[in-house]
N, C-alpha and C positions, 0 to 999 in steps of 0.2 A: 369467471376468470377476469382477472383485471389487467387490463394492459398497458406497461408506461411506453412513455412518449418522447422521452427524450434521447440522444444518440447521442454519450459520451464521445468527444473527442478523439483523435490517434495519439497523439502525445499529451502530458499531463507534467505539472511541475509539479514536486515532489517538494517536500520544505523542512524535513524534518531536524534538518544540521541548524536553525536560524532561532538564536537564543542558547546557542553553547557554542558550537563550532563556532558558527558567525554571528555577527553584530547585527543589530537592525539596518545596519548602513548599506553591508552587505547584501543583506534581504531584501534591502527596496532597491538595490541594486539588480538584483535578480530579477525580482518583478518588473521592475523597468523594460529587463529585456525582455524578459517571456511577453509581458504586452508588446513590445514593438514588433515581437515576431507572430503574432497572432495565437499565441500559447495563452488560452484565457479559463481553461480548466487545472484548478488550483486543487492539491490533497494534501489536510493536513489532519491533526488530532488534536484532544486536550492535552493526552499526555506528555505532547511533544515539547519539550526540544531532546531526542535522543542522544544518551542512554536516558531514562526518568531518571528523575532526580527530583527531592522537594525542594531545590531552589532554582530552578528551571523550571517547573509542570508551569505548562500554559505560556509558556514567554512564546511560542510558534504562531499561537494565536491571536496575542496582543501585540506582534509584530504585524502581522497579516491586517489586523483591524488597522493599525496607525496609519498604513500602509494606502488603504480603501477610505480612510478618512482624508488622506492629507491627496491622493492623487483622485479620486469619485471612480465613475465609470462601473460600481455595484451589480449593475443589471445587465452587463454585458462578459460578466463572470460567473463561470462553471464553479461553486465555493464547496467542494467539502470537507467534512471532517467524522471525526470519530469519536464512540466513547467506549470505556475499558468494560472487558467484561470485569466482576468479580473477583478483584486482586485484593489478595491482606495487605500486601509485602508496599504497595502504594496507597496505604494507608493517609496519604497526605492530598488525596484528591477528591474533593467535594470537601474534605474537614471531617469526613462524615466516622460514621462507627465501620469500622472494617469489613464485616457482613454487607453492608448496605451501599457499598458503593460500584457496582454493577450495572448492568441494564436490566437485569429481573423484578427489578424494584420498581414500581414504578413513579414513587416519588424520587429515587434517584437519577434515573432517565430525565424527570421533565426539568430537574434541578443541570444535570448536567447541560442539557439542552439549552436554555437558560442562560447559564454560565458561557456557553461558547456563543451565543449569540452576543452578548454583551462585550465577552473580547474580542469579539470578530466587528465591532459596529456595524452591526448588520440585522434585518429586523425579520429574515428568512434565511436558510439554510440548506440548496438545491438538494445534496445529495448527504445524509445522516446513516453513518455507517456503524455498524456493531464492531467494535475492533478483534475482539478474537471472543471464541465461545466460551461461555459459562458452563463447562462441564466439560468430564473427561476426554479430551482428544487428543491425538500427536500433532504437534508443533514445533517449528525452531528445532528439526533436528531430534526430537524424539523420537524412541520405536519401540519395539516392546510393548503392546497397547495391554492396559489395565482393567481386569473386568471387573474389579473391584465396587463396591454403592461409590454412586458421586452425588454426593448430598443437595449439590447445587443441579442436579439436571432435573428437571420435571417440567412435564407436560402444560402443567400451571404455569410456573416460571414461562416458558416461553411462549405462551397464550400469551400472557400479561404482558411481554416485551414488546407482540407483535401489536396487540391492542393500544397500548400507550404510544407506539410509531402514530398506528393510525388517526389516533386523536391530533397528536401533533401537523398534522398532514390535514386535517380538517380546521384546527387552528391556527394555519399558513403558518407554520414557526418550521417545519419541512416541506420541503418538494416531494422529495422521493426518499427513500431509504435503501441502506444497500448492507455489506455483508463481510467482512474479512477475517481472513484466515479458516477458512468454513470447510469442510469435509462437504463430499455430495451426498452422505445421508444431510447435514445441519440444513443444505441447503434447499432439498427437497421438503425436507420438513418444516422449513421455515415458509416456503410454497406453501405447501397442505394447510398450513393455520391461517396463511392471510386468506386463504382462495374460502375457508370454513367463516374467516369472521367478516368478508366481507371489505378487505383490506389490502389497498395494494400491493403488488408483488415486491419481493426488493427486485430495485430495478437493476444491482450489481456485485458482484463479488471481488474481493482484493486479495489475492493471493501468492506468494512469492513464486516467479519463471523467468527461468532463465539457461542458456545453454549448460548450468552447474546443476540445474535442479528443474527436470522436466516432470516430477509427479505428477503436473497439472491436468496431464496429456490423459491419465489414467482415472476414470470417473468425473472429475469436477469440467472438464472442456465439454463432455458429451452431456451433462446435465444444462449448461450455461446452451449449447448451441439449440440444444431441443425445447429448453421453458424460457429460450427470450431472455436468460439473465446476462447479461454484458459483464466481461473477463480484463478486470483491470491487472498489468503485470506492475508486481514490486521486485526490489531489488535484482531487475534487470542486468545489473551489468557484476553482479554476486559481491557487493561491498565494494566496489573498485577490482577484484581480482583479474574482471576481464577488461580494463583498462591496459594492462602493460606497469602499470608502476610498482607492481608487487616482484615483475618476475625476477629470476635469478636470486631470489632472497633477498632483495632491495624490502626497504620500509622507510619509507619517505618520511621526514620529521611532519609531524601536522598533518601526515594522512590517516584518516579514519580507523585502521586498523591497528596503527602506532598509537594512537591516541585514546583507543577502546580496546585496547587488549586483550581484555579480560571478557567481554562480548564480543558476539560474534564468528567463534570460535569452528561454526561448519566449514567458516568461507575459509579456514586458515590450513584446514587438516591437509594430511600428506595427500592424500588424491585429487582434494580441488587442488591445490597447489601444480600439481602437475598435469592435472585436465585444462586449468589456465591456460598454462605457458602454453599446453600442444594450441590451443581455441588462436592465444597471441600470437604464436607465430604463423598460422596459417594464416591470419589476418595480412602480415605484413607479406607473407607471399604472393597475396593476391595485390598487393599495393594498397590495402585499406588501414585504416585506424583501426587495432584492436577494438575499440569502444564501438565502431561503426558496424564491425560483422557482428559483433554480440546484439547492438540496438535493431537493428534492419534484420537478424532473424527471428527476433519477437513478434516484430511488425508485420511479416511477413506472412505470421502462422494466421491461418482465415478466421479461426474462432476469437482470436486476442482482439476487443475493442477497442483499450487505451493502454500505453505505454507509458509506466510515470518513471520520469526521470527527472534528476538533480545533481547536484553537486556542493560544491563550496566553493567554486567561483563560477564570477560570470562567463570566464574564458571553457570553464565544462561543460558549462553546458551550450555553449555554443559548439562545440563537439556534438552534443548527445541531442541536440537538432538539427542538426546537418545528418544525422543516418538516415532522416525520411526522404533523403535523396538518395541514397545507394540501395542497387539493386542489385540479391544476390544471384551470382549465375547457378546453373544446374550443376556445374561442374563442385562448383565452389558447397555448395550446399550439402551435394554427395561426399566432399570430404570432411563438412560437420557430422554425419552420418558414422562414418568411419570411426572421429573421437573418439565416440558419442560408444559406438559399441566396446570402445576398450575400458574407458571411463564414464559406467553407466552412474546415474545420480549421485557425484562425487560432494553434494551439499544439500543435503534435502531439507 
């Protein structure tokens, strides 16, 4: 069994709005802060700047690199990033042949690899994450699971993912590798192969938690606490929903949901909507920043290692670093409990 060593951070910048939402101006505005506040574990992808787009893919990365070029300090940053499993529909990443641009491949891996290294000016990559799996699973709000052939799932294929990690990780071009959007069979499995070839464990998984969508709690927490895989949370705070600027059917001009409409579409349904507002207003009963009870009871849960959080400006996220100072009371917690039972996984 192989054991990592390194201990992700509690909080995590997020970056995925920088190169559409925001400017690079912005970006290095953010990072400015996140460095001044001691926030020096950064998650990003190739495919980023969200939604993809082929005139966006990769601008999150080459913002990030300008970034580490024009202020240094490389080695005193937590850098990850991602690459896509097996998408047609992003047929504009790598350039490559639509089949071939995955992580099963493994000249497509070490290409992509490569490639984010180069936008990232950077000549290692701590933490190399699979972004969602190559084969049939529920994601984003799916249900109904398909036991139909998934032509892309095989035993090979993901031998070959984990072996191609490993090499890179022997060619210091990775630290570690890790894991997102992963079911606790993917993740066990993903164990079983490194542990058979001899190949470190992924040292993390990246999965969406939040008081909107607690599946996490079910299988994938009790695998992460028992094999040592550390439990990074996304979209903590459900798209902005549990901010407060949605409620009452507000839609703020330039907020992420007005502006993505057409994605994202769990965080918007009639029941989050209204698991919201109940979440935002017990916030303000208690005298907290909705944003603050949502972020400090991520933090809170014992299994979750990092918390990544972001926004589109500097002014959010100095909100969504000030939650590692609020502590929830018993009281307070017991009546997330409560929501919780009326409006069970209203965004999953």
């Amino acid at each position: 069994m192989s054991k990592n060593t390194l201990q992700l951070p509690e909080l995590c910048l997020g970056t995925m709005t920088w190169g559409q939402q925001n400017t690079q101006d912005q970006g290095f505005a953010q990072m400015d802060y996140a460095w001044e506040q001691g926030i020096k574990f950064w998650d990003t992808a190739e495919m980023y700047s969200v939604p993809a787009a082929a005139e966006t893919y990769a601008s999150t990365e080459t913002i990030i690199g300008n970034w580490l070029a024009s202020r240094g300090g490389r080695d005193n940053i937590i850098l990850a990033t991602k690459v896509i499993g097996n998408t047609p529909s992003m047929y504009w990443i790598r350039q490559g042949d639509q089949q071939e641009n995955g992580h099963g491949v493994s000249s497509s891996l070490v290409q992509a690899c490569e490639d984010s290294l180069q936008r990232l000016q950077t000549d290692y990559i701590d933490l190399y994450q699979l972004h969602w799996p190559e084969r049939a699973v529920n994601n984003f709000g799916t249900l109904g699971y398909s036991v139909t052939d998934d032509e892309l799932y095989s035993l090979e294929r993901l031998r070959n993912t984990v072996k191609t990690l490993g090499d890179l990780i022997s060619q210091g071009k990775i630290r570690h590798w890790g894991l997102s959007n992963e079911s606790a069979w993917g993740i066990m499995k993903f164990i079983q192969i490194a542990d058979e070839l001899g190949v470190p464990r992924p040292l993390s998984v990246q999965n969406p938690y939040s008081l909107l969508n607690r599946s996490a709690e079910v299988g994938v927490a009790e695998v992460c606490h028992r094999e040592g895989v550390q439990f990074m949370a996304y979209s903590t705070l459900g798209m902005g929903m549990l901010t407060g600027k949605y409620d009452g059917g507000a839609l703020p001009a330039g907020a992420r949901l007005e502006v993505f409409k057409d994605h994202f579409r769990r965080y918007s349904g009639a029941q989050a909507v209204k698991a919201s507002q109940a979440y935002n207003d017990l916030a303000r009963e208690f005298g907290l920043e909705p944003a603050h009870l949502a972020l400090a009871w991520v933090n809170a849960q014992p299994w979750v290692q990092s918390n990544i959080i972001g926004g589109t400006s500097v002014e959010q996220l100095q909100i969504n670093v000030a939650s590692l100072e609020v502590n929830l009371s018993d009281e307070l917690v017991q009546r997330v409990e409560e929501i919780h039972e009326i409006y069970t996984y209203p965004a999953p």
